[in-house]
C-alpha positions in Angstrom: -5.3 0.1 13.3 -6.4 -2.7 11.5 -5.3 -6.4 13.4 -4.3 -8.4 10.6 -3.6 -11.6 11.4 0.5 -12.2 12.3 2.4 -13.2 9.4 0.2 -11.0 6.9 3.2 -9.3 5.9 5.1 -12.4 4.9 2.4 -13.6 2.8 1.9 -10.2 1.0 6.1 -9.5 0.6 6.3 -13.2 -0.3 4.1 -12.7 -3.2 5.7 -9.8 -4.9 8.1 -11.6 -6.5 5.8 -14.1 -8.1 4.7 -11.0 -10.4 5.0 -11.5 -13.9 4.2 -8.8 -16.0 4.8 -10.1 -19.6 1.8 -12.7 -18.6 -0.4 -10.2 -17.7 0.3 -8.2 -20.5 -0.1 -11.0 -22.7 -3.6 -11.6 -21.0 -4.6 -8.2 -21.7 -3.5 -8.3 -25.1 -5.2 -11.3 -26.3 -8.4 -9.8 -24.5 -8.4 -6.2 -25.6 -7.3 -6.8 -29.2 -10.0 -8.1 -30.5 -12.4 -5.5 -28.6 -11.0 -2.7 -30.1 -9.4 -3.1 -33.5 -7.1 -0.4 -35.0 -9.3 2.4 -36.3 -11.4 2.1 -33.3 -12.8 5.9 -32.7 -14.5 5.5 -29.2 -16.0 2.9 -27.6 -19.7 3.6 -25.9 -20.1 3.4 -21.9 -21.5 0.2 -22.3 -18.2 -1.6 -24.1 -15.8 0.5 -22.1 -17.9 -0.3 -18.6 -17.9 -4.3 -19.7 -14.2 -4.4 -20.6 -13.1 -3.0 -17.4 -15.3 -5.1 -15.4 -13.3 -7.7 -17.2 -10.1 -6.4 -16.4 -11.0 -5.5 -13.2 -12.2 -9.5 -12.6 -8.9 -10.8 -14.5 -6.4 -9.0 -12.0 -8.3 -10.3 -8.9 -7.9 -14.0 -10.5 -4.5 -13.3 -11.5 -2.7 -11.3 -9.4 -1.3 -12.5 -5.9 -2.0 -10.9 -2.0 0.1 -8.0 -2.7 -2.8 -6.8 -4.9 -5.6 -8.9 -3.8 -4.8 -8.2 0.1 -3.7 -5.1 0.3 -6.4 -2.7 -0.7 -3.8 -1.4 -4.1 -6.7 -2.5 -6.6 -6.4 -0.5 -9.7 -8.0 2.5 -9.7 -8.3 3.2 -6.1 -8.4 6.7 -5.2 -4.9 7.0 -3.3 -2.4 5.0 -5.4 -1.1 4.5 -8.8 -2.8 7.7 -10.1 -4.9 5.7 -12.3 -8.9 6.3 -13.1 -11.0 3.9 -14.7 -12.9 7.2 -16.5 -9.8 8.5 -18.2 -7.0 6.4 -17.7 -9.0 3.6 -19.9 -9.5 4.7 -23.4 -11.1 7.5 -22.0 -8.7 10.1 -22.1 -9.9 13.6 -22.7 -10.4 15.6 -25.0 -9.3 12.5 -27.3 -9.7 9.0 -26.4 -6.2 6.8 -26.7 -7.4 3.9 -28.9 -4.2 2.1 -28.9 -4.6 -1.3 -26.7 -0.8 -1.0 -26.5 -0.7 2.4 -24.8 -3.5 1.9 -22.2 -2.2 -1.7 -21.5 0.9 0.2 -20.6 -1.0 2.8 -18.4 -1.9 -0.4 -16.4 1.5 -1.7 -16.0 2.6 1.5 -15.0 0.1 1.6 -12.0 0.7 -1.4 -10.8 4.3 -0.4 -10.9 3.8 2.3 -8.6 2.3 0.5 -5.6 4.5 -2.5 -6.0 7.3 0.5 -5.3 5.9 1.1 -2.1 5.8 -2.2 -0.8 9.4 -3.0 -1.9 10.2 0.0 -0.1 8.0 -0.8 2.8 9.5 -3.9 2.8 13.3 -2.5 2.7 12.8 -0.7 5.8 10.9 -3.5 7.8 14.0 -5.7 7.5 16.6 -2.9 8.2 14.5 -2.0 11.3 13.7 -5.9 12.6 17.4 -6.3 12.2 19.0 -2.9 14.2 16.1 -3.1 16.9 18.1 -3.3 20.0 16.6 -5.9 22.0 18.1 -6.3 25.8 16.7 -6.1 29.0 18.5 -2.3 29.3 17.6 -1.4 25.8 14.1 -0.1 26.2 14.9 3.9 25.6 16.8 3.0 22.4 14.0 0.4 22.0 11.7 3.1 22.1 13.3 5.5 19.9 14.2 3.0 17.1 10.9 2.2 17.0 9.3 5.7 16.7 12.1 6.1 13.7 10.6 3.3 12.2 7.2 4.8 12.5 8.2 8.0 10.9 9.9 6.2 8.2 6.6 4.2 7.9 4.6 7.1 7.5 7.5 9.2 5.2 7.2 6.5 2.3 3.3 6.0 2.3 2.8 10.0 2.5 5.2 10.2 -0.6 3.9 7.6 -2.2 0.2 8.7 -2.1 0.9 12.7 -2.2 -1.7 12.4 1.0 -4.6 12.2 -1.5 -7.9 10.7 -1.0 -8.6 8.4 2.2 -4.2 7.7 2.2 -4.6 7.1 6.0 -6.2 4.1 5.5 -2.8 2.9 3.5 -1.0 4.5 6.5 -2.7 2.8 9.1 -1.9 -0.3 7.0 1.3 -0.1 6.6 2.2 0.6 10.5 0.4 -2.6 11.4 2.1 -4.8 8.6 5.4 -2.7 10.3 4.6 -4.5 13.6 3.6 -7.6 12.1 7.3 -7.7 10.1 9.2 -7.2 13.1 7.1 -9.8 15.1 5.7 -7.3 17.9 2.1 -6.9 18.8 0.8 -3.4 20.0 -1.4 -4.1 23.2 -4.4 -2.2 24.1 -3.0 1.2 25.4 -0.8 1.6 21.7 -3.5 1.0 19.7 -5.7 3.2 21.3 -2.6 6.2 21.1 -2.1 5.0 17.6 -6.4 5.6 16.7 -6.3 8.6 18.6 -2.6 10.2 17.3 -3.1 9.0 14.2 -6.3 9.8 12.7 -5.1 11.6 9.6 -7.5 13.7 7.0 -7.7 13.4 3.2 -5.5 16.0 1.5 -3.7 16.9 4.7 -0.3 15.7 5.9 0.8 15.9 9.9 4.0 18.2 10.3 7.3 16.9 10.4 7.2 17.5 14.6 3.9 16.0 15.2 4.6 12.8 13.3 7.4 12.8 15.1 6.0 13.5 18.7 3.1 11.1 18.3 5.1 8.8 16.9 7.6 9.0 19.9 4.3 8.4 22.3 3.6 5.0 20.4 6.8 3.5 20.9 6.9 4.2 24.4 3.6 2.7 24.9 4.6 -0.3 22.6 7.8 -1.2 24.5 5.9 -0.2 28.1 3.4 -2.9 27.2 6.0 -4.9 26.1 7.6 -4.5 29.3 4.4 -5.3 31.3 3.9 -8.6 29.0 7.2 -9.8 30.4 6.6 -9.3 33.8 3.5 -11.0 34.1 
């Protein structure tokens, strides 16, 4: 599991609402229009490779940590379902030449992940707010807690279809869980969570494996918990 720093969550959740897609799609406007004109036929691999270096450069510089920190860059291989080879006037067997249409395609990517981390974000707070939390607790503790990791893992596994390398957005998403509801995993979770949850490309655990794993976690989360307090 990846330790992001605490409070990496925050920064990320906090940023998603400084979005502003008519800016950005002004920005791509003003730079694509003039690259290719109407009546454009195709562009050669040169042109197209330049322009989405561009692009590519221009979303980094423009977009906030819930693109820039989260690994959701467009064009990844797990998210958004977009491809720099076909998505970007590359389409087969006929090339979209209309900047408006694959400024949209954009939009719509970015769309998609954004979804996910609204929803991600949806269920942190429910779950930091109904996590019972007294001395007695620790068997509801413990079995809020593996809900909330099955949750976790329901919304990226729907979200990505399980496609290419969408463990490492699972793995992400349980630590910024962790990080949103203020709890640190100590050594004996993480190392359950590296060995239980080390999920293949293309493949996703069953329903009562998730589940099972998921229920071993928690109780190693809230033991160490437990032995934090003591000490």
């Amino acid at each position: 599991m990846s330790r992001s720093a605490l409070g990496h969550w925050l920064l990320i959740r906090d940023s998603l609402e400084g979005y502003d897609p008519e800016k950005l799609i002004r920005m791509l406007r003003e730079y694509l229009a003039p690259r290719v004109p109407p009546g454009t036929r195709k562009l050669t691999d040169e042109q197209h490779d330049t322009m989405a270096k561009h692009i590519q450069r221009m979303l980094n510089q423009n977009l906030g940590p819930w693109y820039t920190e989260t690994g959701l860059y467009l064009g990844n291989e797990s998210f958004g379902g977009y491809c720099w080879c076909h998505r970007f006037f590359g389409q087969k067997p006929t090339p979209n030449m209309s900047v408006e249409a694959n400024i949209q395609l954009i939009i719509d990517a970015l769309e998609r992940s954004r979804e996910w981390l609204f929803k991600l974000d949806a269920h942190f707070q429910a779950l930091k707010r109904d996590l019972p939390s007294g001395p007695d607790d620790n068997d509801i503790r413990m079995l809020a807690l593996a809900d909330g990791i099955v949750t976790t893992m329901n919304l990226t596994m729907e979200a990505t279809g399980c496609e290419e390398a969408w463990y490492t957005f699972a793995d992400q998403a349980l630590s910024w869980m962790f990080d949103a509801i203020g709890l640190r995993p100590g050594y004996q979770a993480g190392k359950l969570m590296r060995k239980l949850f080390a999920f293949e490309s293309w493949h996703s655990p069953s329903e009562w494996e998730l589940r099972a794993s998921s229920e071993k976690v928690a109780a190693a989360v809230v033991e160490d918990e437990g032995r934090r307090h003591t000490h």
